[in-house]
C-alpha positions in Angstrom: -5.3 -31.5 -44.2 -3.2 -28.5 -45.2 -6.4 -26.1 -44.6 -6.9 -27.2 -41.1 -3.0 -26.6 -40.5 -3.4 -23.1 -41.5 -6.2 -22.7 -39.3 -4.7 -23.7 -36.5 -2.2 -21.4 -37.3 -4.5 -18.2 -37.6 -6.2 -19.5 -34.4 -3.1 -19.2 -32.3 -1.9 -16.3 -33.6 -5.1 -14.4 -33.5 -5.6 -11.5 -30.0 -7.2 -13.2 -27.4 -6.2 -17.3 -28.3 -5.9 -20.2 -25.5 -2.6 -19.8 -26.1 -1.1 -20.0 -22.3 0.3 -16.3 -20.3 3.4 -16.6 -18.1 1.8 -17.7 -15.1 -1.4 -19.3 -16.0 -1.9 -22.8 -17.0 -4.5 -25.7 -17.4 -4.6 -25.3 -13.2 -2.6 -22.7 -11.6 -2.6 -18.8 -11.5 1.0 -18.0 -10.1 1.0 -14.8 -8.4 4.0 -13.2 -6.7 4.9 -10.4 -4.0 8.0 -8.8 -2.9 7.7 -8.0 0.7 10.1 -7.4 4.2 10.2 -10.4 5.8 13.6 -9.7 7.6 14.6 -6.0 7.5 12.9 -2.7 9.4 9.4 -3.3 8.0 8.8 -7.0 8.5 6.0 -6.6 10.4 4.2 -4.4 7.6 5.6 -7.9 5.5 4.4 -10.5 7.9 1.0 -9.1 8.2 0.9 -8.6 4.0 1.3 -11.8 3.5 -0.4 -13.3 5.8 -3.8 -11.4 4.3 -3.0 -12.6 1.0 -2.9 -16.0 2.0 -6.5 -15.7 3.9 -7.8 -14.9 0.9 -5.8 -17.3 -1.6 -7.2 -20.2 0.9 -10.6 -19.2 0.7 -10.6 -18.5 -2.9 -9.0 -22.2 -3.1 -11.7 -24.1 -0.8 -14.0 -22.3 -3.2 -12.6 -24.1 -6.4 -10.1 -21.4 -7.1 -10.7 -18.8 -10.2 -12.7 -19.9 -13.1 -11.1 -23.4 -12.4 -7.6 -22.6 -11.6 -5.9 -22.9 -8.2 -4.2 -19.4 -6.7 -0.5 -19.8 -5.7 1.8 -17.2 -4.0 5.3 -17.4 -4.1 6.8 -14.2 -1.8 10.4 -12.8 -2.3 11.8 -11.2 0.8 13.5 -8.0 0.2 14.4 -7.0 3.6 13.2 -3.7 2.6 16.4 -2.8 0.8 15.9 -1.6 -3.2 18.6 -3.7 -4.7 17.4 -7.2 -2.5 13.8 -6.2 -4.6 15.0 -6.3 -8.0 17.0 -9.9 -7.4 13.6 -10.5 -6.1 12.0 -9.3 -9.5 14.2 -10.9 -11.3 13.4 -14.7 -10.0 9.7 -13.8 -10.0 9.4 -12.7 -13.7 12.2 -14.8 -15.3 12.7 -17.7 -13.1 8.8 -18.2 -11.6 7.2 -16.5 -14.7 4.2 -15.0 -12.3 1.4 -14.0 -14.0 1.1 -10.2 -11.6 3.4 -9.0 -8.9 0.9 -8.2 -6.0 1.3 -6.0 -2.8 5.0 -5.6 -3.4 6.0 -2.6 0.3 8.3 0.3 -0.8 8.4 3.2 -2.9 11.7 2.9 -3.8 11.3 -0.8 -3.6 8.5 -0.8 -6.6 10.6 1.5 -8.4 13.9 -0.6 -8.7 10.9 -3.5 -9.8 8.2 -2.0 -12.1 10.8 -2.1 -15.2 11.9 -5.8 -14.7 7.9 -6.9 -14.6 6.8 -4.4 -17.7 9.6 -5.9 -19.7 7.8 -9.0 -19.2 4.6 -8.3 -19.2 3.9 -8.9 -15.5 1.4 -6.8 -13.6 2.4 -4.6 -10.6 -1.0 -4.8 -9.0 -2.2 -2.9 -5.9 1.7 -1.9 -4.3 1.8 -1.5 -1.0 3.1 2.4 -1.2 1.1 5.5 -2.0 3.2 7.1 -4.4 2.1 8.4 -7.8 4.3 6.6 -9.8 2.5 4.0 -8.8 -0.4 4.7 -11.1 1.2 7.9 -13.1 1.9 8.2 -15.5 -0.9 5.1 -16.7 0.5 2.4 -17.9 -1.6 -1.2 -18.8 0.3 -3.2 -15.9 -0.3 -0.6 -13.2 -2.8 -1.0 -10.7 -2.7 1.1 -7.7 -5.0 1.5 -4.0 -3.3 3.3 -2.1 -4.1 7.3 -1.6 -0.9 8.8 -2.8 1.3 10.0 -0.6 1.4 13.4 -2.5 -2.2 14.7 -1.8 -2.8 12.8 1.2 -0.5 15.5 2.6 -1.4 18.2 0.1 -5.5 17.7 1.2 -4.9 17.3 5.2 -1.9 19.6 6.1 -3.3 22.7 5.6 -6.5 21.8 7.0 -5.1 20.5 10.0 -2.7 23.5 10.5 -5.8 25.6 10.3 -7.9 23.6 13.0 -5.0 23.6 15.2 -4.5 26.9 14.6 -0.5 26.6 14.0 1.8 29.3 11.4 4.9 27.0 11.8 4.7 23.8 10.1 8.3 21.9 9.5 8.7 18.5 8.2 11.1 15.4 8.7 11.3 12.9 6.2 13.2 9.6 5.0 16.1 10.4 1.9 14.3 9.0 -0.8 11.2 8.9 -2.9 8.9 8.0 -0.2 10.1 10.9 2.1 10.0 13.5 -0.6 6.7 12.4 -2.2 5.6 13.5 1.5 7.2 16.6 1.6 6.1 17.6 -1.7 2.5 17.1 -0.8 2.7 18.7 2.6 4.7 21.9 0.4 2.3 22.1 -2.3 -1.0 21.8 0.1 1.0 24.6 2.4 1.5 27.1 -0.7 -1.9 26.7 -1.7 -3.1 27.8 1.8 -0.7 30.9 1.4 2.1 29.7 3.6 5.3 27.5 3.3 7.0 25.0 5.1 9.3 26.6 7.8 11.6 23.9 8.0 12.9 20.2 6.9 15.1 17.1 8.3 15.9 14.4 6.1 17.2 10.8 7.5 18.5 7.9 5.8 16.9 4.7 5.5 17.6 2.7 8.7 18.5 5.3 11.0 17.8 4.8 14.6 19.0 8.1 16.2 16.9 11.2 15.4 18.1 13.7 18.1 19.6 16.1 15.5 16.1 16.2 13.4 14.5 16.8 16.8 16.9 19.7 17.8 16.9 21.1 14.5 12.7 21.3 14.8 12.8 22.5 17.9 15.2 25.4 17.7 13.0 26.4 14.7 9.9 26.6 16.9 8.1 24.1 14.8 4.3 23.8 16.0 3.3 20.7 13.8 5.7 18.2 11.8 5.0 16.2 9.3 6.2 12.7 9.3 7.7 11.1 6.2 8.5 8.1 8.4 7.3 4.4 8.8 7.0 2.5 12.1 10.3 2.3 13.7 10.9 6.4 12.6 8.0 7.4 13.7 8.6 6.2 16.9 12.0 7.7 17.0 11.1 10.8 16.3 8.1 11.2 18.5 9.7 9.3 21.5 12.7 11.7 20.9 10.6 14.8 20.8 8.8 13.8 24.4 11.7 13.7 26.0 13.3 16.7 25.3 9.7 18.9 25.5 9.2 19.2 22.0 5.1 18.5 21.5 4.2 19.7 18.5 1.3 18.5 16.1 2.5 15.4 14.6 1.1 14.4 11.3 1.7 11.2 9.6 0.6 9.5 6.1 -1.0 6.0 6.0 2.5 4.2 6.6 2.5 5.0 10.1 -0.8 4.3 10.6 -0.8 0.4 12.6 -0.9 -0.5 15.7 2.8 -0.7 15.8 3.3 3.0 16.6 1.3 2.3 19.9 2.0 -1.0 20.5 5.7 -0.5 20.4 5.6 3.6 21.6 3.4 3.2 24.6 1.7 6.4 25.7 4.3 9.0 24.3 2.4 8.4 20.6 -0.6 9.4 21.5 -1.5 12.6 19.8 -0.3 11.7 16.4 -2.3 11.9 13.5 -2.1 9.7 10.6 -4.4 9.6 7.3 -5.7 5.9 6.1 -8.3 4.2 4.4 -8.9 0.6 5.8 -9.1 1.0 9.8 -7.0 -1.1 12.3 -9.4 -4.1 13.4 -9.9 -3.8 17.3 -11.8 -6.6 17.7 -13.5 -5.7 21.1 -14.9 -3.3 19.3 -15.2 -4.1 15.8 -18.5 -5.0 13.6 -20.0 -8.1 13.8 -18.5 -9.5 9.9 -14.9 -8.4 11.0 -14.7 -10.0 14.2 -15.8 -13.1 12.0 -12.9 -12.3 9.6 -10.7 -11.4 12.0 -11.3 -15.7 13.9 -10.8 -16.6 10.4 -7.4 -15.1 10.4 -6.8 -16.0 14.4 -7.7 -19.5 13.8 -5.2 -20.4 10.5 -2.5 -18.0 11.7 -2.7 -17.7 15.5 -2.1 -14.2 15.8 -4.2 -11.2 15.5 -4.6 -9.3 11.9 -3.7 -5.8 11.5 -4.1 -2.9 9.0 -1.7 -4.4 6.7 -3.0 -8.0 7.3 -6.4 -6.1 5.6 -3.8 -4.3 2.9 -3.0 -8.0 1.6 -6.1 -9.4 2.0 -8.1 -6.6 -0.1 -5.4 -7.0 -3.3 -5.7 -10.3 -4.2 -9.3 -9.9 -3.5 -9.4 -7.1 -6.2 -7.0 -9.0 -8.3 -9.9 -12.3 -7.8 -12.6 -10.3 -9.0 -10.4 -9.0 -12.1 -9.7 -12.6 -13.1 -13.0 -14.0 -12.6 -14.5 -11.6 -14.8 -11.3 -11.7 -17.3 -13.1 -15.5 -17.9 -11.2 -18.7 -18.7 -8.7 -17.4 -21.1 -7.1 -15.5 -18.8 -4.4 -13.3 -20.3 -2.9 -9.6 -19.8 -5.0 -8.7 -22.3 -8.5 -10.0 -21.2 -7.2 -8.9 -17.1 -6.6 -5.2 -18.4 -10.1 -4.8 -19.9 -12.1 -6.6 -16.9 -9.9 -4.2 -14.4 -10.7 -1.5 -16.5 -15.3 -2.2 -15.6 -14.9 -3.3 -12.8 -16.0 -1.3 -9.7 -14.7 -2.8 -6.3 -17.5 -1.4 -3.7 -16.6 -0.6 0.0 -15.7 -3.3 2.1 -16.2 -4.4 5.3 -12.6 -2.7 7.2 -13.8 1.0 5.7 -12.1 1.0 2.3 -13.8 3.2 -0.6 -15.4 2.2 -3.7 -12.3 1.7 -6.6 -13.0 1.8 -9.8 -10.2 2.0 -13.1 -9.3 2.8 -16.7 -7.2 3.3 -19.3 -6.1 6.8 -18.0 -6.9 6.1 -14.2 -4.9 3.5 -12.7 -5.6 4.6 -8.8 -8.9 3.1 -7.5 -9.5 5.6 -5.7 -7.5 8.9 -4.1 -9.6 9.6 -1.2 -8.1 9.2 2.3 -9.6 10.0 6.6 -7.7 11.0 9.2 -6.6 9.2 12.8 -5.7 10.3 15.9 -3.9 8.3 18.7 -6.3 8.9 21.9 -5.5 6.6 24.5 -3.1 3.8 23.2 -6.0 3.6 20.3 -6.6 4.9 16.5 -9.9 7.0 16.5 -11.2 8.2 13.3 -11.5 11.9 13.6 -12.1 13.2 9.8 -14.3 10.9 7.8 -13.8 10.7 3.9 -14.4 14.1 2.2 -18.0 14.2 0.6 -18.1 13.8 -3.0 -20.0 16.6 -4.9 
């Protein structure tokens, strides 16, 4: 009797045991996100978490993962830092999720990231390209999208070159997100032997960019890049129209939705953006996402967007993590299926993603958009791997 006590002891004490993770049980995988549901990028939130539940549901009808039911609880930060850590702070200590998923912000994930590692709670596929989203690498980091950094660094310079331009300026948002653009759009610009010739900074929020746009103009600014979301960039662009200001405009993958067009009208056609997933126009979409797309119709009864595909593609990747992490799912046994597991392209355009220990970013490749008649049009495919 006292021999099979201390087994039992080794056994749950020994790496890898059935001993339960936060979040997991006999049944349930609890998953969270922290995402606008109220504030300046609610649609971006809507259309998250509307994805995510396309694919929970499916995943579900399906019998769930290796058994266990998906469940999503979602904190709404109303894009403000501070609402994301309260939103954190229930998710990891009060919900005990097993992986924080999709969570929109730079600064946003920031504030978060420390709460969840303290716990052992995954920050999986963010919805924000900056690199401290994968860098430095770190077990519980998990990152998709193209940062923010060398999607500027790679396409400014070779956009200022097509269009032939000497003066390129920037505006951006006050924080991490804005500078992470600027930084890129600098270092790209100084490796192409030329600088940026000017900069305007907004806060968070603002609604009135007619200083930025005078400032630009006065300097003569022939392309700007945009370190703005949807609301911003429409600001910015719509201000620029009216007072004759058309330079090249050059956004990263945050203002690429239909949003900018839907909501700008004509005035944002022109602007470039860089992306992965395209915007689902189902009159002219392939055959499997018009199918996707009625799926999403039919349970929601709206329309899916690029960020309705953003939500939809993380907790597919974090599905095929914990399928192949098995029954005894843990942080452990997620880490080291993430870590061989390649994600191939999928049907909305994304690129292969594959991960390990010292590359937490599936993938850093980005295209380029234009707006061309109240539309996106893909005008620079992915760069060719050599």
């Amino acid at each position: 009797m006292k021999r099979a006590i201390v087994a039992l002891a080794v056994l749950a004490s020994a790496p890898g045991a059935l001993a339960q993770s936060q979040g997991v049980t006999k049944d349930e995988i609890l998953v969270g996100s922290i995402l606008d549901q109220s504030g300046p990028l609610a649609g971006f939130g809507k259309q998250t978490r509307l994805g995510m539940m396309l694919r929970i549901d499916e995943v579900n009808e399906q019998g769930g993962v290796n058994g266990r039911k998906l469940r999503l609880i979602v904190e709404d930060d109303g894009y403000d830092p501070r609402r994301a850590v309260l939103g954190a702070q229930k998710l990891v200590n009060q919900d005990k999720v097993f992986a924080v998923i999709g969570h929109i912000g730079t600064a946003h994930n920031m504030a978060a990231m420390p709460i969840q590692f303290e716990k052992n709670v995954f920050n999986f596929f963010p919805g924000t390209g900056a690199r401290e989203m994968s860098e430095p690498p770190n077990r519980l980091k998990y990152a998709f999208a193209p940062a923010y950094f060398d999607q500027m660094r790679q396409n400014v310079p070779r956009l200022a070159r097509q269009k032939n331009v000497r003066k390129v300026c920037t505006v951006y948002q006050d924080d991490e997100f804005g500078l992470e653009v600027m930084r890129g759009a600098e270092a790209g610009l100084k490796a192409a032997g030329m600088e940026l010739a000017d900069r305007a900074t907004y806060k968070r929020g603002a609604t009135d960019f007619s200083s930025q746009v005078a400032r630009l103009k006065a300097a003569g600014c022939e392309m700007v890049v945009l370190g703005t979301v949807i609301r911003e960039t429409i600001g910015v662009i719509g201000e620029s129209r009216k007072t004759g200001f058309n330079p090249v405009f050059l956004g990263t993958n945050a203002s690429y939705t239909h949003l900018i067009h839907a909501l700008g009208g004509r005035a944002m056609d022109g602007l470039y953006a860089t992306h992965t997933a395209q915007h689902p126009y189902l009159d002219e979409s392939s055959q499997p996402i018009r199918f996707w797309a009625l799926k999403y119709k039919t349970r929601f009864g709206e329309d899916p967007a690029v960020f309705s595909i953003y939500g939809y593609i993380a907790v597919d990747a974090f599905i095929k993590g914990a399928s192949k992490a098995g029954p005894n799912l843990n942080p452990d046994t997620f880490v080291k299926a993430m870590d061989s597991v390649t994600i191939p392209p999928d049907i909305f355009g994304s690129p292969e993603m594959t991960f390990g220990p010292a590359k937490r970013l599936g993938s850093n490749m980005s295209r380029l958009s234009q707006i061309q008649d109240g539309r996106w049009r893909v005008v620079e495919d992915y760069p060719k791997v050599k």
